[in-house]
C-alpha positions in Angstrom: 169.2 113.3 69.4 169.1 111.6 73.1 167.8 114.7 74.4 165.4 115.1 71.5 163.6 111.7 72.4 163.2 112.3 75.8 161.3 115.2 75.4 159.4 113.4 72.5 159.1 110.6 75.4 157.8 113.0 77.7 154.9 114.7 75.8 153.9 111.1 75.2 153.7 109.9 78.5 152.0 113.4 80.1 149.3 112.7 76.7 148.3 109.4 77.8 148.4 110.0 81.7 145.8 112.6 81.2 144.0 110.0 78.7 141.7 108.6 81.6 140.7 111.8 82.8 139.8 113.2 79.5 137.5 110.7 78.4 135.9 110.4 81.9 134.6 113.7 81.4 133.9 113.1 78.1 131.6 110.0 78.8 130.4 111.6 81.9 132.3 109.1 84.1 133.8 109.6 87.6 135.4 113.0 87.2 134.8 115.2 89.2 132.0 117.7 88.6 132.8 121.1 89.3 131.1 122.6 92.7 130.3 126.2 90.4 128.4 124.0 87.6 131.1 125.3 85.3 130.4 129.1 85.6 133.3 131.5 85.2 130.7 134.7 84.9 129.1 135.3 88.3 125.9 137.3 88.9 125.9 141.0 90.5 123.1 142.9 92.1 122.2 145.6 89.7 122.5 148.4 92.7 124.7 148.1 96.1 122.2 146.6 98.2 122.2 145.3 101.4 121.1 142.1 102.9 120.9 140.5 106.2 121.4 135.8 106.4 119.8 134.8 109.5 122.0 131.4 110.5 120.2 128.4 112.1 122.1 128.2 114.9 125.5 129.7 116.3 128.4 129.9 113.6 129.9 126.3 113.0 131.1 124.3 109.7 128.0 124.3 108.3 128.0 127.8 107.4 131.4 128.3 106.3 130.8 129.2 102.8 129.5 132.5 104.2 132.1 133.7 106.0 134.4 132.6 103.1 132.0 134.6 100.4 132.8 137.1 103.2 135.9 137.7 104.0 137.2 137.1 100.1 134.9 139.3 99.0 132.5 137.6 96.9 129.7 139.2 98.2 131.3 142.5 97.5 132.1 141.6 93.9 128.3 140.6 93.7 127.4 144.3 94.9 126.2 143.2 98.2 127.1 144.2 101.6 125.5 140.9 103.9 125.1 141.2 107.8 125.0 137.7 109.1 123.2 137.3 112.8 122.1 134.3 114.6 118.8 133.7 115.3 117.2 135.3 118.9 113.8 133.9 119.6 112.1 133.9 116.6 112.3 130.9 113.2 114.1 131.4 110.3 110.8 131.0 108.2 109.1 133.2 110.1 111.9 136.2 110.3 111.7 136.0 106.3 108.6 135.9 106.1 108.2 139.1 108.6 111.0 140.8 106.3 113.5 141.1 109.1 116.0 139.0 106.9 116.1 138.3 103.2 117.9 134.9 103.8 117.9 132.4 106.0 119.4 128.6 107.1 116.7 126.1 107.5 115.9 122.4 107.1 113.6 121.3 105.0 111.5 119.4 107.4 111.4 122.3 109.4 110.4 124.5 106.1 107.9 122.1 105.0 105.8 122.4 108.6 106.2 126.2 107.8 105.1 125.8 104.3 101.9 123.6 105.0 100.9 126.4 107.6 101.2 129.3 104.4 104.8 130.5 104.8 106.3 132.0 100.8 109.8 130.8 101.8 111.5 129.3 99.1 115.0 127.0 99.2 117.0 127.9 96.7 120.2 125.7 97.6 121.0 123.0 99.7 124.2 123.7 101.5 125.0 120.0 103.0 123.5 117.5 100.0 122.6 114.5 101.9 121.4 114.1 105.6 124.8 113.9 107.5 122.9 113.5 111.0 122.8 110.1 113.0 121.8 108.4 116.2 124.8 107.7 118.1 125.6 106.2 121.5 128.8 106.5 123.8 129.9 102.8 122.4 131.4 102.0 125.9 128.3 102.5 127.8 126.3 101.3 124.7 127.7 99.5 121.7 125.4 99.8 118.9 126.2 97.8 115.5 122.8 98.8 113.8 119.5 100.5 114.3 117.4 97.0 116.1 120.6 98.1 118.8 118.3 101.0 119.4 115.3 99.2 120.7 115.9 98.8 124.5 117.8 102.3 125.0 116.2 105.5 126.3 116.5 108.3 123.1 117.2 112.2 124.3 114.6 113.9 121.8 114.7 118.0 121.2 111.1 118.3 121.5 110.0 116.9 118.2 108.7 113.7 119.3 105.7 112.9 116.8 108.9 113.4 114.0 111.8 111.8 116.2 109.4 109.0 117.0 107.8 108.5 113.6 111.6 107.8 112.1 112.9 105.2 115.0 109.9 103.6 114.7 110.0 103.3 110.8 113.8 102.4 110.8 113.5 100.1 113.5 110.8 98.2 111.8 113.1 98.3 108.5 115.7 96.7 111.0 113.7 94.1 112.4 112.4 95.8 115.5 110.0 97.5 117.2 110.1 100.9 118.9 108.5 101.8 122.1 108.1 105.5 122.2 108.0 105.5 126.0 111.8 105.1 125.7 111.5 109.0 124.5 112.9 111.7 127.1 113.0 115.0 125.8 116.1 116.9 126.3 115.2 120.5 124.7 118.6 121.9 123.2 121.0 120.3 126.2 124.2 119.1 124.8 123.4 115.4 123.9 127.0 114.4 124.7 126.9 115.2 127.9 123.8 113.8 128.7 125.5 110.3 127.3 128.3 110.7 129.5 126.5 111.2 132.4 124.1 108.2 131.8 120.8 110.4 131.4 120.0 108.9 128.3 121.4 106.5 126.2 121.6 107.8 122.4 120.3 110.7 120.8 120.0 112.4 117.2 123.3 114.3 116.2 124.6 116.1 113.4 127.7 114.4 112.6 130.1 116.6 111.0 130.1 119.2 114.3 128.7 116.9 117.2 130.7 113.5 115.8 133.8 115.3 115.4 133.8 117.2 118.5 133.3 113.9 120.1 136.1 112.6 118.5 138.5 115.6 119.2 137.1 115.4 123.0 138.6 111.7 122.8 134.8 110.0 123.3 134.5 107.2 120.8 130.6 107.1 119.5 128.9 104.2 117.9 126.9 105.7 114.9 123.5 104.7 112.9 123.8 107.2 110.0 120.8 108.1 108.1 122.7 108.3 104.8 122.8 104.2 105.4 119.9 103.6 105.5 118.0 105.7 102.6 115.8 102.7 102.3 114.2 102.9 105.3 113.9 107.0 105.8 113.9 109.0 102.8 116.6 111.5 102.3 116.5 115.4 103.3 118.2 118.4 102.7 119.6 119.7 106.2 121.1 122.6 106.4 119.0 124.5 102.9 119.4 128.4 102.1 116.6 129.8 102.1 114.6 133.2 100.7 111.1 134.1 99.9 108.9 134.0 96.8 108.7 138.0 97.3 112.3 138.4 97.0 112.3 136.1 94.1 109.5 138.3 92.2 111.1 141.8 93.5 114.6 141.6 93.6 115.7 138.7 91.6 119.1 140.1 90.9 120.0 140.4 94.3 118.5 136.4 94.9 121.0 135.8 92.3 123.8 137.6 93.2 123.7 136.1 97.0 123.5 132.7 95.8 125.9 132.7 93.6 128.4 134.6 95.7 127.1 132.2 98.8 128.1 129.1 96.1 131.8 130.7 95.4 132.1 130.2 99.3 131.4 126.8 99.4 133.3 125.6 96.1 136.1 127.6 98.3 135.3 125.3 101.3 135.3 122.1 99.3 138.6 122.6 97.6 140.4 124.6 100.5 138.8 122.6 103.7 142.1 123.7 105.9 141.7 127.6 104.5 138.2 128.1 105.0 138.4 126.6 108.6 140.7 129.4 109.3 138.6 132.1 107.7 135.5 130.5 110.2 137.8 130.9 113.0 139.1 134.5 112.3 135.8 135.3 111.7 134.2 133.8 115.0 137.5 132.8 117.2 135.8 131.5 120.3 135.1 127.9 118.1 137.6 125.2 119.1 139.9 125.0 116.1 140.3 121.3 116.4 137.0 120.8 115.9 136.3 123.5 113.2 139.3 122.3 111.2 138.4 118.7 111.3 134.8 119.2 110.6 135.9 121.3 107.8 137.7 118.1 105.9 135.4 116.3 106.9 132.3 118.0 105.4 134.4 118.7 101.9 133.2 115.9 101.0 129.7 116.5 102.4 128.6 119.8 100.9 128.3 118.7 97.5 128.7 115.2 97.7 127.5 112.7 94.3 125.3 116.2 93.1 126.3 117.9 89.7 127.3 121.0 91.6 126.9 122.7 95.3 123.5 123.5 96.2 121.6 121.6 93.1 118.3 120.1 94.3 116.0 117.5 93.2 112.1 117.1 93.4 112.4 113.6 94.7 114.1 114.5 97.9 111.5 117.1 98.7 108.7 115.1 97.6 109.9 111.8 98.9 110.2 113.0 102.4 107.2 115.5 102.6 105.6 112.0 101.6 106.6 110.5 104.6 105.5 113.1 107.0 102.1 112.9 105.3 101.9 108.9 105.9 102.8 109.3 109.7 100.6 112.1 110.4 103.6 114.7 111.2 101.6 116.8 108.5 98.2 117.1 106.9 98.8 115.9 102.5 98.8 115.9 100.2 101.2 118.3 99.6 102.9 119.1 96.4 106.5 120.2 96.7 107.6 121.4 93.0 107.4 124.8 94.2 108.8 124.8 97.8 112.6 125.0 95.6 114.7 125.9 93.0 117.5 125.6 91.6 117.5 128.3 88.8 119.9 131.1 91.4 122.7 128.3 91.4 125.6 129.1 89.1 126.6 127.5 85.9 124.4 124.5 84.2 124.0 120.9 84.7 121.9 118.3 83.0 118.6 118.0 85.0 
């Protein structure tokens, strides 16, 4: 009989434990939403075909979901055999629109210049879901607690000064300051780090999760302004998107499908397995420090998918919201509609819209 009431005990207890999480996801509370939008079915290309991703920039973090759709074979199941190459001399948006690549890595403020001047690229997920980049200062040269901190340093630019300019000056002004764009130096593609610690300039424009960590693995403490804090002042972006083009969408929509969904596999791998898919990066490209890959790995779990329904998912605020604010500082001639520059209809599973 004792043993008869524990196990009646038992069920009890393990019933109203998962009482909290059941009606969460019943009301549409804080659980968890699930990175594949609930899919279990995947899509497949309806022939082997092959593709070719162009990266951004040299393999880091940010594109770890490929190499994990890689290396477990997720682009295999999806019927697709994917060469992925860094880019040479020559955009993303403009290699897809050549043809050279089906897919790319862009951001969208990068895109939306190439859109404006009649490029058919067309994101179709957004791989990081907020903007994870910040100013940041060595804080023992500089201590910085917010962005009027800013106001009096000299800013290492990468050769976008009308956009670099046009956001101090509008989140300085938010902050109760004033920007002097004569405090602009620009430093092409130089480390930004190093340029710190040698005194050259005094902050610059980094993307956290690889150029905040590796700071922090290199032992170099940086004082951050994060863009994500200050939303109200400079809209949101997506940076890094996946990108295509509206031919690919028209010709070969099956393969659009099968690569995103595949691409979204890699990163739902990445959120729940941070430690495993940093090792799959480093097999995959083992000159990367694996300090740094593995931190920025747990770090940007939380990143890739963030508060969104499920990885990827994109909304026609963001897009319009900051295409808006190019417009008003001149970056870009407007108006400019947006609803057709994205979409999230590749992404696996459903959500509510």
């Amino acid at each position: 009989m004792k043993t008869k009431l524990t196990l009646k005990m038992m069920l009890v207890l393990m019933i109203l434990s998962l009482l909290p999480a059941m009606v969460m996801a019943q009301d549409g509370g804080t659980a968890t939403p699930d990175p594949l939008g609930g899919a279990t079915e995947f899509a497949k290309a309806d022939e082997r075909t092959s593709v070719k991703l162009m990266l951004d920039w040299t393999p880091n973090t940010n594109h770890t979901g490929f190499y994990v759709a890689q290396a477990l074979g997720y682009y295999d199941e999806a019927n697709l055999d994917v060469e992925i190459i860094e880019p040479v001399d020559t955009l993303v948006e403009a290699a897809l629109d050549a043809g050279i690549v089906e897919f790319g890595v862009g951001f969208q403020d990068f895109t939306t210049y190439a859109l404006v001047d009649g490029s058919e690229v067309i994101s179709v997920a957004a791989i990081i879901q907020h903007n994870t980049s910040a100013f940041a200062t060595i804080a023992a040269n500089h201590p910085v607690d917010g962005p009027a901190d800013l106001a009096a340093l000299t800013y290492g630019g990468f050769s976008q000064p009308d956009l670099e300019n046009a956001i101090l000056a509008r989140l300085l002004e938010c902050n109760g300051a004033t920007w002097d764009d004569s405090h602009y130096v620009d430093i092409g593609y130089s480390d930004p780090i190093e340029l710190m610690n040698a005194e050259r300039v005094d902050f610059s424009w980094i993307f956290y999760g690889w150029q905040g960590i590796q700071a922090q693995v290199d032992g170099t403490e940086l004082d951050a302004v994060m863009f994500q804090d200050y939303l109200d002042c400079v809209p949101d972006y997506y940076t890094p998107i996946l990108l295509t083009t509206q031919t690919m969408i028209d010709e070969q929509p099956d393969v659009v499908a099968a690569f995103v969904q595949a691409t979204a596999r890699g990163y739902a791998y990445a959120i729940e397995n941070p430690d495993a898919a940093a090792q799959i990066l480093l097999d995959a490209v083992p000159e990367l420090d694996a300090d740094l890959v593995t931190q920025s790995a747990e770090w940007l779990a939380n990143q890739y998918m963030a508060d969104a329904p499920r990885w990827g998912q994109q909304n026609a605020e963001v897009w319009q919201g900051f295409t808006d604010f190019l417009i008003e500082n001149g970056i870009i001639e407007g108006p400019f509609d947006t609803s057709s520059v994205f979409t999230n209809d590749f992404l696996p599973g459903t959500v509510a819209e």
